[in-house]
C-alpha positions, 0 to 999 in steps of 0.5 A: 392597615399593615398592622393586620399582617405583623405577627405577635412576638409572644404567639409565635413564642407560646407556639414555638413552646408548645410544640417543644414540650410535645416534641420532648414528651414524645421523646422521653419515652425514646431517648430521655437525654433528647428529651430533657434537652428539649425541655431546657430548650422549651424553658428558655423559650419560656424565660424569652417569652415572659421577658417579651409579656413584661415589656407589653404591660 
């Protein structure tokens, strides 16, 4: 039953990448080198997030 109220790991990464690559295509037309640091910010989100997808398969 408390299974219902557990978050996905690999959700809460998706989302957590999501929003950084928005929030540095919002910058790039601000302050570029804020932008390429949320991209690399984004890319290790996304190196976590496919480590945690390879160990539920």
């Amino acid at each position: 039953m408390w299974e219902l109220f557990k978050t996905d790991p690999a959700k809460k990464l998706q989302k957590q990448h999501a929003a950084l690559l928005a929030e540095a295509h919002r910058m790039s037309a601000i302050d570029r080198s804020k932008s390429d640091a949320l991209v690399a910010q984004a890319a290790d989100v996304e190196m976590e997030l496919m480590k945690v997808l390879s160990k539920k398969t």
